[in-house]
C-alpha positions as CSV (number, residue, x, y, z in Angstrom):
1,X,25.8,35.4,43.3
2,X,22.6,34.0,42.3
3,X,22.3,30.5,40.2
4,X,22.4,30.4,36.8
5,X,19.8,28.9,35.2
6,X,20.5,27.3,31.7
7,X,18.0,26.6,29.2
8,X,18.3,23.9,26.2
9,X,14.8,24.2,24.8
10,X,14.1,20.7,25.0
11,X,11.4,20.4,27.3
12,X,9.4,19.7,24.5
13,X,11.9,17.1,23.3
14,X,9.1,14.3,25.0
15,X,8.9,10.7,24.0
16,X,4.8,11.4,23.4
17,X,6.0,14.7,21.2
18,X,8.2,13.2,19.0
19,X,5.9,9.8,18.3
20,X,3.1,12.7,17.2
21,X,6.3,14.2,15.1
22,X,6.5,10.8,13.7
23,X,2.9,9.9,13.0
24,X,2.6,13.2,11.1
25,X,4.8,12.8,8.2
26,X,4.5,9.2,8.5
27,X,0.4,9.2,7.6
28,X,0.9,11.9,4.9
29,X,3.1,9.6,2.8
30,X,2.0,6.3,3.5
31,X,0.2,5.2,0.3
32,X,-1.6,2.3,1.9
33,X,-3.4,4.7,4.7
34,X,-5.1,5.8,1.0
35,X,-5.3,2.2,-0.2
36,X,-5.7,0.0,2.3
37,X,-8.6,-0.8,5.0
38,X,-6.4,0.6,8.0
39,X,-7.4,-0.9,11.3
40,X,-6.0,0.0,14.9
41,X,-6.2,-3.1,17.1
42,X,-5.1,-3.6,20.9
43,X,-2.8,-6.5,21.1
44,X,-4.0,-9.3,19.5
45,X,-1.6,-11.4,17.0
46,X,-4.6,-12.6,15.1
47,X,-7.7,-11.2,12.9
48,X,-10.3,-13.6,12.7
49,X,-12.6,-11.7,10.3
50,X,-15.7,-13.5,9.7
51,X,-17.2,-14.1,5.7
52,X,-20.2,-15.9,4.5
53,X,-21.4,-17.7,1.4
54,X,-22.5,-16.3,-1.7
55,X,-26.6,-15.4,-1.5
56,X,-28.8,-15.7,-3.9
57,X,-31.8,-13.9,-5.1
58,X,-34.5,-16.8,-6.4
59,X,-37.9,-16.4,-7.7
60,X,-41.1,-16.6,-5.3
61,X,-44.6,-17.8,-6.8
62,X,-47.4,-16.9,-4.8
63,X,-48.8,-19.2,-2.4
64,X,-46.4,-21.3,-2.1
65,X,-43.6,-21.3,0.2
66,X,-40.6,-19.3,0.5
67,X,-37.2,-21.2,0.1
68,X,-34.4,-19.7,2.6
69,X,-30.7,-19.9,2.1
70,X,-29.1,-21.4,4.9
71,X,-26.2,-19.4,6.3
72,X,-22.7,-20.7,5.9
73,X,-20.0,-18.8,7.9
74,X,-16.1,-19.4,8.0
75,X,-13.2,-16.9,9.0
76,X,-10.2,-15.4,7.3
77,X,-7.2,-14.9,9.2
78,X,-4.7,-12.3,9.4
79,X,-1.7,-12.2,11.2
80,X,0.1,-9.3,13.5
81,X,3.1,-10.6,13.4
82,X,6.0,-7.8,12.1
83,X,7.8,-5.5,14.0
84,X,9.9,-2.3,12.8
85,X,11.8,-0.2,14.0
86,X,14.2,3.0,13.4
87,X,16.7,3.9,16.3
88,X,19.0,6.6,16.7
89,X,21.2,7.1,19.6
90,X,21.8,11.0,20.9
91,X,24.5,11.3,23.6
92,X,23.7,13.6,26.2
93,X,27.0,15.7,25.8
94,X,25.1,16.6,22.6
95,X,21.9,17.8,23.7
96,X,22.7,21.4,24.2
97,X,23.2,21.3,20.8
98,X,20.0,19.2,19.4
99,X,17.2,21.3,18.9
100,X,13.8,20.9,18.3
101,X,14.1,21.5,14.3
102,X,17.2,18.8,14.5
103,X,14.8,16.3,16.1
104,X,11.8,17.1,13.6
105,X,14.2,16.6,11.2
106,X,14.8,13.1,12.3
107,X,11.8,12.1,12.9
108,X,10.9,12.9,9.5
109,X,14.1,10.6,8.5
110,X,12.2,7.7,10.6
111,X,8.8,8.0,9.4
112,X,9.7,7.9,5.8
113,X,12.2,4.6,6.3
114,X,9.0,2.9,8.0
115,X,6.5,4.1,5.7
116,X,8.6,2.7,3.1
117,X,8.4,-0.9,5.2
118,X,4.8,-0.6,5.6
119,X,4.2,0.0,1.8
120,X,6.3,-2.6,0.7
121,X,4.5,-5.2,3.4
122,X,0.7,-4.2,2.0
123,X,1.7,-4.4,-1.4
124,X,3.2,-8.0,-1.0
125,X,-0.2,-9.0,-1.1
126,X,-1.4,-8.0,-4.4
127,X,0.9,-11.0,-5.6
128,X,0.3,-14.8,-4.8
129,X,-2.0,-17.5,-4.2
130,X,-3.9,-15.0,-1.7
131,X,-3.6,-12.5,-3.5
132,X,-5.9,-10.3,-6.4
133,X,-6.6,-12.4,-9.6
134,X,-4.4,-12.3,-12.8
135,X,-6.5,-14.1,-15.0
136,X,-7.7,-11.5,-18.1
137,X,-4.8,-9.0,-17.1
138,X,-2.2,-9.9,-19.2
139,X,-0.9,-8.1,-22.5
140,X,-3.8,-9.7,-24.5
141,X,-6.6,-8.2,-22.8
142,X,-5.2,-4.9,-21.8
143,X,-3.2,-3.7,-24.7
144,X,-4.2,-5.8,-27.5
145,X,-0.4,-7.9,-27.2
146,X,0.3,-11.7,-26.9
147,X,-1.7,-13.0,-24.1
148,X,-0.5,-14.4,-21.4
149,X,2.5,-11.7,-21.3
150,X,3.2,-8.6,-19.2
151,X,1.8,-5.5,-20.1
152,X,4.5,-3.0,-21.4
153,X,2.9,0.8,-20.4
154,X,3.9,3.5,-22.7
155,X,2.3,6.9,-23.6
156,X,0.6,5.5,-26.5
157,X,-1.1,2.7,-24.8
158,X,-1.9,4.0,-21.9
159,X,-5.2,4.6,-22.6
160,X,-6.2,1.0,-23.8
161,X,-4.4,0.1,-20.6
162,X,-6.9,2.1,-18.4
163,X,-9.8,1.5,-20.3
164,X,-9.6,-2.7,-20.5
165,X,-8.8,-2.8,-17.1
166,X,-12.4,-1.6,-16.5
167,X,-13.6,-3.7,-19.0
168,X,-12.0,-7.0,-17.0
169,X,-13.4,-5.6,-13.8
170,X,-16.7,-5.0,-15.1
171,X,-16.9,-8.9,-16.3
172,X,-15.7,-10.2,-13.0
173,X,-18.9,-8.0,-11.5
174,X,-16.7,-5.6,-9.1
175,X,-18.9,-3.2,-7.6
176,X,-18.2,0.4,-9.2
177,X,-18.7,2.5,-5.4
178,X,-17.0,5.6,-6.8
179,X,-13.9,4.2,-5.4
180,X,-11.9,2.5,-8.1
181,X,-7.9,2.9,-8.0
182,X,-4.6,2.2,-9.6
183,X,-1.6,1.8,-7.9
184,X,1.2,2.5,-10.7
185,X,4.8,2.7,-10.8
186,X,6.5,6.2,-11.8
187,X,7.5,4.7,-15.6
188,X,3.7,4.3,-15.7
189,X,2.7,7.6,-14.4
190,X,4.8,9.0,-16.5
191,X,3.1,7.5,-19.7
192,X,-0.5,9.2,-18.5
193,X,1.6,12.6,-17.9
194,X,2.6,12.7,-21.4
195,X,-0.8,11.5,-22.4
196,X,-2.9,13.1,-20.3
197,X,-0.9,16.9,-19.2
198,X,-3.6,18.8,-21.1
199,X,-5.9,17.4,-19.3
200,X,-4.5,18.5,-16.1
201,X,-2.8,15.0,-14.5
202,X,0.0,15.9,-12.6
203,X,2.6,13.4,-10.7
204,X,5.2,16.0,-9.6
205,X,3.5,16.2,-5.9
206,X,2.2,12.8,-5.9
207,X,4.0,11.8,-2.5
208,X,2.9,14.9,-0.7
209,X,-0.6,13.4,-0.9
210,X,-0.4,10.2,0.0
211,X,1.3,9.0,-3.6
212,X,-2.0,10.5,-5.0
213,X,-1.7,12.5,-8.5
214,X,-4.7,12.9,-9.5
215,X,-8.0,10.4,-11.5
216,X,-7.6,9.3,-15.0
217,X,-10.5,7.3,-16.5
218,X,-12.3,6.5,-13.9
219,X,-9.3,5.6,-11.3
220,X,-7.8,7.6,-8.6
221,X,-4.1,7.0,-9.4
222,X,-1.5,6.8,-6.7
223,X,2.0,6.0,-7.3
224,X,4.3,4.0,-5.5
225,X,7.9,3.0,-5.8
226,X,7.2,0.0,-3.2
227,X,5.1,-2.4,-5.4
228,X,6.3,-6.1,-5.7
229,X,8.9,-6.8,-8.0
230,X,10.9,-10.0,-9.7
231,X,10.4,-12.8,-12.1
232,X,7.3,-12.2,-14.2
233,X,5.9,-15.6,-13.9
234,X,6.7,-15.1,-9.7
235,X,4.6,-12.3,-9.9
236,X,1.6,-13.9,-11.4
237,X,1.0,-17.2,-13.0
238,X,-0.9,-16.7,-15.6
239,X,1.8,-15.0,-17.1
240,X,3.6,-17.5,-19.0
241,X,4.3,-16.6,-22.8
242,X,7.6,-16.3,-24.1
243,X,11.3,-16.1,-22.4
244,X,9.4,-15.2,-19.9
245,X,11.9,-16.6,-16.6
246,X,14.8,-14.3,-18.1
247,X,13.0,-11.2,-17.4
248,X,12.0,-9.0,-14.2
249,X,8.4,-7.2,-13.7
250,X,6.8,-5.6,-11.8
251,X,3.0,-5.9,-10.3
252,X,0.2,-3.1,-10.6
253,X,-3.3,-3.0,-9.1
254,X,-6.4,-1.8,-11.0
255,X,-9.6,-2.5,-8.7
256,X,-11.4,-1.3,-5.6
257,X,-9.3,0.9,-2.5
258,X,-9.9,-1.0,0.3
259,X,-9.5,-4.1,-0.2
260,X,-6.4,-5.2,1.7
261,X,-6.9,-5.2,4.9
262,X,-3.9,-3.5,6.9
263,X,-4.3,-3.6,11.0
264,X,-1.3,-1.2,12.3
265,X,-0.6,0.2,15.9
266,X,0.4,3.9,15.4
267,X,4.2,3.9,15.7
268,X,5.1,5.4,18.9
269,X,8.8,6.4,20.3
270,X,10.5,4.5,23.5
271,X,13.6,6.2,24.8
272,X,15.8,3.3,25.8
273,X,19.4,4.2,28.0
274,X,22.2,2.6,26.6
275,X,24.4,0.6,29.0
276,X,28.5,2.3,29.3
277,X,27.1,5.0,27.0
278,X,26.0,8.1,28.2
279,X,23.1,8.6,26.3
280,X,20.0,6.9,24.9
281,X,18.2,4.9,21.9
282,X,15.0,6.4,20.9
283,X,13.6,3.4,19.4
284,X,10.6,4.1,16.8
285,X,8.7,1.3,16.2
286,X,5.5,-0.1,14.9
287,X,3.5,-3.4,14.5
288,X,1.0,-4.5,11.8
289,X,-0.3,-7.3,9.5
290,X,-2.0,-7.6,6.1
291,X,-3.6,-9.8,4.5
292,X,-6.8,-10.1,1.6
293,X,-10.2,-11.7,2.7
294,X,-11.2,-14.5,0.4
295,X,-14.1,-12.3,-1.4
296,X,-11.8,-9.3,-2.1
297,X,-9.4,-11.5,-4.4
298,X,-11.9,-11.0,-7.1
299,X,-12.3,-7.4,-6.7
300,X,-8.8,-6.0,-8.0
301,X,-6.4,-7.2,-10.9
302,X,-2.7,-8.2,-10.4
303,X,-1.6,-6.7,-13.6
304,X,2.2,-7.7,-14.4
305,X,4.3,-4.8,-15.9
306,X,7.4,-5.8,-17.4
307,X,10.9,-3.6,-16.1
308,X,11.8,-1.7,-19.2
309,X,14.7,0.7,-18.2
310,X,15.2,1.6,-14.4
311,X,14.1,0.6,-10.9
312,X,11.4,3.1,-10.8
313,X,9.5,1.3,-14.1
């Protein structure tokens, strides 16, 4: 009798194979591949990235000598300094019965928990002493409220939202490069549905495109259930007015893409035996820092949305 060959399809079932199964999903949902500056870097666990001062343009009067600037160079740093990771154990009693649909299927699972790390980690940065300016951002300037106070989105001020937010931008001299954005929470994309559906802005297949859902005065709009959250005055200081420690925001950017810099080692899958088990670990994980170079703070807004109803305000 001849030997019996038995065949588990899982030939394809390959640590390289299931990173790319990974990286796939991963990518297409990650809002900050969209709104970030994504970097790959090999193994450093700083970014020295080199800035210089202001230029100026000055007048020149024939004949007479020209007057140069001299340079002044200094260096932001950015750390690589978190780690993540997503592990799931598979016995190998049970391979006959994993397949390759049961393993994209968890892959999937992994991509989205990291992507949701990642997010969260770039958007920290918004926020802070490092972070974009809040100054001319508050309810006063964007929706015609008490200064100094969170902005409170609806349907029926969305509009003024959208519109002094490029005033405020325009008088801190950001560039306009055909790549403004607004990183919004649901609640608010929800306001410029209302508003804006005859118009054609959609948000129901937002996260199949990277959290994008469409432009809206100017902005590309992508929406993101990951932006930084707590305390209004936490989230910026300038926001100050009223009982403000008793309630909980949320923080938005209006301003250029781009301008975080995000430097990220593709996530790959290490298949890791487990000891008196008989099986293994297949360990995703990734590596990446963030951070905003000194001259970027100026080119976004930190714009502090006050939590009116659910966690996805």
């Amino acid at each position: 009798m001849g030997t019996q060959v038995v065949s588990n399809v899982l030939s394809g079932i390959t640590p390289q194979v299931w990173s790319e199964m990974i990286q796939v999903p991963l990518y297409k949902t990650l809002v900050a591949m969209e709104v970030a500056n994504v970097h790959d870097f090999q193994g450093f666990n700083q970014i020295n990235i080199p800035r210089f001062a202001s230029l100026s343009a000055q007048t020149y009067t024939p004949g007479t000598p020209l007057s140069a600037t001299n340079q002044s160079w200094t260096y932001d740093a950015i750390g690589i300094s978190t780690y993540k990771h997503s592990t799931v154990y598979i016995d190998d009693t049970q391979k006959a019965i994993i397949n390759v649909d049961q393993w994209r299927a968890l892959a999937s699972e992994e991509a989205y928990q990291i992507k949701n790390k990642i997010d969260t980690f770039v958007f920290t940065k918004i926020t802070g002493s490092n972070g974009f300016i809040s100054s001319g951002a508050s309810a006063g300037e964007l929706q015609g409220g008490t200064k100094n106070r969170p902005i409170s989105a609806t349907s029926g001020n969305i509009i003024s939202i959208f519109a002094n937010a490029k005033k405020v931008l325009l008088q801190t001299n950001v560039e306009m490069m055909g790549d403004w954005c607004a990183i919004i929470t649901p609640f608010v994309a929800a306001g410029i549905d209302i508003k804006a559906t005859s118009s054609g802005f959609q948000v129901a297949d937002a996260t199949l495109r990277n959290g994008y859902a469409g432009t809206f005065l100017g902005f590309e709009v992508y929406v993101s259930n990951n932006l930084p959250s707590g305390k209004c005055s936490a989230i910026a200081s300038n926001i100050s007015a009223g009982q403000i420690s008793s309630k909980n925001c949320r923080a938005l950017y209006f301003g250029r893409k781009k301008m975080i810099d995000l430097y990220m080692k593709a996530p790959v899958v290490s298949v890791r035996p487990v000891d008196d088990k008989i099986g293994n670990n297949y360990v995703t994980y990734v590596l990446y820092g963030a951070g905003i170079t000194t001259k970027n703070r100026s080119r976004g807004l930190n714009v502090v949305q006050e939590i009116t109803g659910f966690t996805g305000a």
